[in-house]
C-alpha positions as CSV (number, residue, x, y, z in Angstrom):
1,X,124.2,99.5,105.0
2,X,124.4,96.9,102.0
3,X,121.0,95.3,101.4
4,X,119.9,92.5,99.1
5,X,116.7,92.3,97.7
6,X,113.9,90.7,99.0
7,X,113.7,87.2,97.7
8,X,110.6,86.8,95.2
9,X,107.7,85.1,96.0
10,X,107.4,83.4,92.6
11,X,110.7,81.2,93.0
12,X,108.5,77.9,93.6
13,X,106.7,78.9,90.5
14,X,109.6,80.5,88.3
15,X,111.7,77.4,89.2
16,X,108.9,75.0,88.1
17,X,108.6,77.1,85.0
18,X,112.2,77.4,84.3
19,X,112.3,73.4,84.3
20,X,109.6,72.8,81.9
21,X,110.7,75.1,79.3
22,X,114.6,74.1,80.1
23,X,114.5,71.8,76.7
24,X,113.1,74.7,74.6
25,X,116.4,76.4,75.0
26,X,116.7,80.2,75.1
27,X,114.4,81.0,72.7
28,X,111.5,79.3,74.9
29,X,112.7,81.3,78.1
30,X,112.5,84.3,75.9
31,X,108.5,84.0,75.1
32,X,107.7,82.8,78.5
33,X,109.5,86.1,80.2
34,X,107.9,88.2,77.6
35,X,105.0,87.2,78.4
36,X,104.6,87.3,82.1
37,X,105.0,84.1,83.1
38,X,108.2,84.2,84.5
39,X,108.9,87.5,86.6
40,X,112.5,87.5,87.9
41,X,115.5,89.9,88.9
42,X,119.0,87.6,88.2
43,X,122.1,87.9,88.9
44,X,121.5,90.6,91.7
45,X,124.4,92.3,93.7
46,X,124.2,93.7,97.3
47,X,123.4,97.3,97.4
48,X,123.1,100.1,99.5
49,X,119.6,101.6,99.5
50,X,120.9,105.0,100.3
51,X,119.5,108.0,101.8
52,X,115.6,109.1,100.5
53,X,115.7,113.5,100.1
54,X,113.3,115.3,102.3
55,X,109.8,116.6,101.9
56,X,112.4,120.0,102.9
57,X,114.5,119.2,100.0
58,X,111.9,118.6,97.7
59,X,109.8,122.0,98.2
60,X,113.7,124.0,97.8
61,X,114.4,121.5,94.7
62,X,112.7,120.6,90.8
63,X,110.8,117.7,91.8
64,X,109.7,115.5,88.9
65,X,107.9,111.8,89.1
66,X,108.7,109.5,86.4
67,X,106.3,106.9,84.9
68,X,106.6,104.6,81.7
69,X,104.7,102.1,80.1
70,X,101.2,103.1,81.7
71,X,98.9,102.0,78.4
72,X,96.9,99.3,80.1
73,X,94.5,98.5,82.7
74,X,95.8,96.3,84.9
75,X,95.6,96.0,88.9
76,X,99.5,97.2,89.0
77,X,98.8,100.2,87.1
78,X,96.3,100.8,89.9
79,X,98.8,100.3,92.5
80,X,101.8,102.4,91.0
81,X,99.3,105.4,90.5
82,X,97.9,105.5,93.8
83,X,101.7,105.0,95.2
84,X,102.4,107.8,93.0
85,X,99.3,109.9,94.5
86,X,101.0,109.1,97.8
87,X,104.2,110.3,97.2
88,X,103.0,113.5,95.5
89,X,101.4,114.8,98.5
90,X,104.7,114.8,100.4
91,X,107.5,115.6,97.4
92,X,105.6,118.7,95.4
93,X,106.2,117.5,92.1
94,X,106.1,120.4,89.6
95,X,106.1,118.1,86.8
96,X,106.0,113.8,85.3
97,X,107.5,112.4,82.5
98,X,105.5,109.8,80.9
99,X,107.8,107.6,78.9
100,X,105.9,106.2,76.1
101,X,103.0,103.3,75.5
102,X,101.0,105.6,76.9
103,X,98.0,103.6,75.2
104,X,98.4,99.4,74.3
105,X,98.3,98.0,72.4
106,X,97.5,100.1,69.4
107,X,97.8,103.6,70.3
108,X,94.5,105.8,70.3
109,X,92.5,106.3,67.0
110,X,92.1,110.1,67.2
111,X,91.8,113.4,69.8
112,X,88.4,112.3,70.5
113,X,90.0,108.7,71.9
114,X,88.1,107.9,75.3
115,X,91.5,106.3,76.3
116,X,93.0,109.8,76.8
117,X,89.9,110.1,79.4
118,X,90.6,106.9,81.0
119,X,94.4,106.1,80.4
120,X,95.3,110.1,81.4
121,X,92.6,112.1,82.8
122,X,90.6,109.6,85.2
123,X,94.0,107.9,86.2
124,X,95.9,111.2,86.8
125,X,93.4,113.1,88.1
126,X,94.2,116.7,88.0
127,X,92.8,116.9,91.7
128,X,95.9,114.5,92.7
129,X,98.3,115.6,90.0
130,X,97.8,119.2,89.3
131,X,101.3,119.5,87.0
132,X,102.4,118.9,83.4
133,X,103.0,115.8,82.4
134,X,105.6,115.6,79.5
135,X,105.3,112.6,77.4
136,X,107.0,110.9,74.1
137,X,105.9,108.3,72.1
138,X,106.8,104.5,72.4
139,X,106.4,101.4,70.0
140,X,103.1,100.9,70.8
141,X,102.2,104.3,70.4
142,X,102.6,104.9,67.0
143,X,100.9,101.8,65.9
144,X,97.7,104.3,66.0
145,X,97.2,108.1,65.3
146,X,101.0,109.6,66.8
147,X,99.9,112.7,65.9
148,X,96.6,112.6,67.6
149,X,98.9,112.5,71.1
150,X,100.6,115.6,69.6
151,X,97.2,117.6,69.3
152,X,95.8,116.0,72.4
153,X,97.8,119.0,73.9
154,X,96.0,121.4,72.6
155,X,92.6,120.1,74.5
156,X,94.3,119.0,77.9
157,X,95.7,121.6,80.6
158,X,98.3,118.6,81.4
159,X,99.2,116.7,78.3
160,X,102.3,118.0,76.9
161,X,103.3,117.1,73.7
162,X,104.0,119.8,71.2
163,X,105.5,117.6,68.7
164,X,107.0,114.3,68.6
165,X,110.3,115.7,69.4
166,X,110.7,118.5,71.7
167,X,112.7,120.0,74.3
168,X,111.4,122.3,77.6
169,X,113.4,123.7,80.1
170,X,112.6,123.0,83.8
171,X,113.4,125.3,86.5
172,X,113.5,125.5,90.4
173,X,115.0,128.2,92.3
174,X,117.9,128.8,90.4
175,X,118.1,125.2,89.2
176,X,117.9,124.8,85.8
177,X,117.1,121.4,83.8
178,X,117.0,121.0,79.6
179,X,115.1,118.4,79.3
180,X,115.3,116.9,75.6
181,X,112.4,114.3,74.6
182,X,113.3,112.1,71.7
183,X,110.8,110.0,69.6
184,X,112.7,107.2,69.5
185,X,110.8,105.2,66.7
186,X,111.5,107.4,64.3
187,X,115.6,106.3,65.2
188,X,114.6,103.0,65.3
189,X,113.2,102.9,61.4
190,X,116.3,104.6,60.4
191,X,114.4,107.2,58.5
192,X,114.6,110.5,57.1
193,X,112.8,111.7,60.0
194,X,115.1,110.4,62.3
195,X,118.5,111.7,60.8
196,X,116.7,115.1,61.0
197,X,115.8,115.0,65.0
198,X,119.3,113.6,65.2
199,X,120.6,117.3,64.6
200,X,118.6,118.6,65.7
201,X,119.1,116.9,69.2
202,X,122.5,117.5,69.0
203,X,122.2,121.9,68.0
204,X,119.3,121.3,71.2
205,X,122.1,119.9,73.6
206,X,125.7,121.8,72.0
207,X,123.1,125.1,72.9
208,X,122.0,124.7,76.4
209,X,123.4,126.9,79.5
210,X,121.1,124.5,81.5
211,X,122.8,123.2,84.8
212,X,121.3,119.6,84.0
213,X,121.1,118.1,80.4
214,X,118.7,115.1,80.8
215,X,117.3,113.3,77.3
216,X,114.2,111.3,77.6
217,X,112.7,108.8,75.1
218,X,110.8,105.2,75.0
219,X,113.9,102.9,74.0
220,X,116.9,102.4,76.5
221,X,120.2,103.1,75.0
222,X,121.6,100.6,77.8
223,X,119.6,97.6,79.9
224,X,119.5,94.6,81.2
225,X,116.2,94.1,80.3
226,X,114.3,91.8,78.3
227,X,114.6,94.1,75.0
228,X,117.3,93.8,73.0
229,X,119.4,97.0,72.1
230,X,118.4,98.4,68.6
231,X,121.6,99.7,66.8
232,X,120.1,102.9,65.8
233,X,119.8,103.7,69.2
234,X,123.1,102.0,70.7
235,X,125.5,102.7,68.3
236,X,124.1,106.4,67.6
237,X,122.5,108.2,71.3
238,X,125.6,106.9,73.5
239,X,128.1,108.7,72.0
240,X,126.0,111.7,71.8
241,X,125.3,111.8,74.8
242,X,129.1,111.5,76.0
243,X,129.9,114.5,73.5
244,X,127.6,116.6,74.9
245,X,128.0,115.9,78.5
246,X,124.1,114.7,79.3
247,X,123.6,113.7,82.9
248,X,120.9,111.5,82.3
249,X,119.1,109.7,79.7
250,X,115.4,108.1,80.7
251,X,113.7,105.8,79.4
252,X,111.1,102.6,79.6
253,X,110.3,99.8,77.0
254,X,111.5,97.7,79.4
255,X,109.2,96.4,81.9
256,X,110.8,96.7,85.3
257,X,112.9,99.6,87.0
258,X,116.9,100.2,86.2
259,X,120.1,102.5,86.8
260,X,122.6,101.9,85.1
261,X,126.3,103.8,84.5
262,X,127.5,103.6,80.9
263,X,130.8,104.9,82.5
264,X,131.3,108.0,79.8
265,X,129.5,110.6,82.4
266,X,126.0,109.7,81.4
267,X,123.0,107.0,83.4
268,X,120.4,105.3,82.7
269,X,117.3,104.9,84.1
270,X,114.8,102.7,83.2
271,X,111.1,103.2,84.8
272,X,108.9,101.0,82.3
273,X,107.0,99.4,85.2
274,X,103.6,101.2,85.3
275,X,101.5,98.8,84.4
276,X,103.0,95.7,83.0
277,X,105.9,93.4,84.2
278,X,108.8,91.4,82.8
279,X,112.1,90.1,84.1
280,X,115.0,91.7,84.0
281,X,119.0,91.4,84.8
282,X,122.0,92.7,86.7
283,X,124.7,93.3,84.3
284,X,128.1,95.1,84.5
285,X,127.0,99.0,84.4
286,X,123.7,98.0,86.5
287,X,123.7,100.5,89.8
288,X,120.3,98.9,90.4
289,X,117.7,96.8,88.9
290,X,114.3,95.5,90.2
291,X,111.8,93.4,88.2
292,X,108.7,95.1,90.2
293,X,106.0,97.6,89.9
294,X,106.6,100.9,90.0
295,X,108.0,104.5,89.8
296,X,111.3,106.5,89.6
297,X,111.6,110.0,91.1
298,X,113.9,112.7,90.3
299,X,115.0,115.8,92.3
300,X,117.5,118.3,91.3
301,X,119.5,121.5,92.8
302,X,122.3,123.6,92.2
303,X,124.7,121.2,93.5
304,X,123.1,117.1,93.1
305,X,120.7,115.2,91.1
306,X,119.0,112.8,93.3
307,X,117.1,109.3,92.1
308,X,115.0,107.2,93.8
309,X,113.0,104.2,92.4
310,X,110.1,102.9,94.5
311,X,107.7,100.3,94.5
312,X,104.1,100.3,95.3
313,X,104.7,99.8,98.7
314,X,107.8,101.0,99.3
315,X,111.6,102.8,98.6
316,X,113.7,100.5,96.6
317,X,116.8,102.3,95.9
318,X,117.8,106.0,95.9
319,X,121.5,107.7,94.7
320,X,122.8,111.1,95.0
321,X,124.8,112.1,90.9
322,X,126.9,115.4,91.9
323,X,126.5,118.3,89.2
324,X,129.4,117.4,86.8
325,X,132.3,119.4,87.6
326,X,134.3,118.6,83.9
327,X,131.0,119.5,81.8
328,X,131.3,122.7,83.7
329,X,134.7,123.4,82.7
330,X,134.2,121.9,79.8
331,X,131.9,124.4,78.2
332,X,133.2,127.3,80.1
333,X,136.2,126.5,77.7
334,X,134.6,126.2,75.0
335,X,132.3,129.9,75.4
């Protein structure tokens, strides 16, 4: 069944909006989007919701809830965690991803931050969220201590961060998922550091026997979201991650939820809606695309990957990715 989305309830406003700051040109649409005033989802196409997986499934499958953008108090943030708590009961999660602004708008100062007590431990509470979550470093991030998010791990039972760039292997059954996490600022600067995680990305994906090769960092490498596309991260992760045959590449910086198919045998999500809001767009690779609060969650088996965004009340979108039958072959060949 093709659905459309709801029609937002800010159109009398966003309209208004849109007409007073028509004479400014792009550039004033720009700074009123970015900064809240204007929410919006253009250019949407009908879609099918598809098919949400089964509490069943989920116990039999690697179940992982996926969260960006989380850094600030706000009455969203609220919302999305206790949807989040909601869901968790029901899909056995046996692991999140946090995908970077974990803290705004400067990062945290050092281990002894009180922000990882009230941006982590109070939010998630282990009673609610008793699993690892895995999290990289976005802009905002390392505009404070980086590397006191690196040591935090060492003090909390579910902050994982061993490093600013890492790699973990997730398994289920006989499921397995490499999951690679970039720290994508260091791409973005074009530095030293970044020319080294480069290769090293690349010997960490050429190496895996994993049945799922999913990369995860804070910029998008495809979106039709209000950032624009660095060219560190365009021009260099895409065609990595076509080499290497990676199913998925994750992301937030963006403030609203995306999938998107690059159409070389890799997607993108986008789930930077955890606590702050900005408009986004339908473009030609977008599968789906939601300027709303919220979550994405990921479920995979022998055979599928399954995604499904949600919102805090409610299933937005979900999509079944079958287990890629020529990256199969393709390294079979190559043994």
């Amino acid at each position: 069944m093709n659905l459309l989305p709801k029609p937002s309830r800010r159109w009398t406003r966003r309209a208004f909006l849109t007409s007073m700051i028509a004479p400014l040109g792009y550039v004033g649409y720009r700074v009123a989007a970015h900064n809240q005033w204007i929410i919006a989802t253009r250019n949407s196409r009908a879609y099918d919701i598809g098919v949400e997986p089964t509490a069943e499934q989920a116990k039999q499958s690697l179940s992982i809830l996926i969260v960006g953008d989380t850094g600030k108090d706000t009455i969203q943030r609220k919302r999305v965690v206790d949807a989040m708590q909601k869901h968790a009961a029901w899909s056995s999660p046996g692991a999140a991803f946090l995908l970077g602004d974990n803290f705004y708008e400067n990062g945290v100062d050092s281990v002894e931050d009180d922000r990882f007590d009230s941006d982590f431990e109070s939010l998630f509470t282990k009673r609610r969220f008793d699993f690892p979550f895995y999290a990289c470093l976005g802009n905002h991030d390392v505009h404070g201590n980086a590397e006191a998010q690196v040591a935090y791990s060492q003090r909390s039972e579910r902050w994982t961060m061993p490093a600013r760039y890492f790699k973990t292997t997730q398994t289920a059954g006989d499921t397995t998922v490499e999951c690679v996490f970039l720290d994508t600022n260091q791409l973005v600067q074009g530095s030293r550091e970044g020319e080294e995680q480069i290769a090293w990305v690349r010997h960490a994906l050429s190496t895996s026997d994993a049945d799922y090769r999913i990369v995860i960092g804070h910029h998008p490498a495809l979106t039709g979201g209000q950032h624009e596309l660095p060219d560190q991260i365009s021009s260099v992760l895409p065609p990595l991650f076509a080499e290497h045959h990676v199913d998925l590449y994750i992301s937030g910086h963006d403030h609203d939820l995306q999938m998107l198919d690059s159409g070389d045998g890799w997607k993108q999500i986008v789930s930077g809606a955890g606590s702050k809001l900005r408009s986004t767009s339908w473009i030609d690779e977008t599968m789906f695309a939601m300027a709303t609060a919220g979550f994405c969650w990921l479920l995979a088996d022998t055979d599928q990957l399954s995604v499904s965004f949600y919102s805090v009340s409610e299933r937005l979108f979900s999509t079944v990715l079958p287990r890629t039958t020529n990256r199969i072959i393709s390294d079979v060949a190559s043994d």
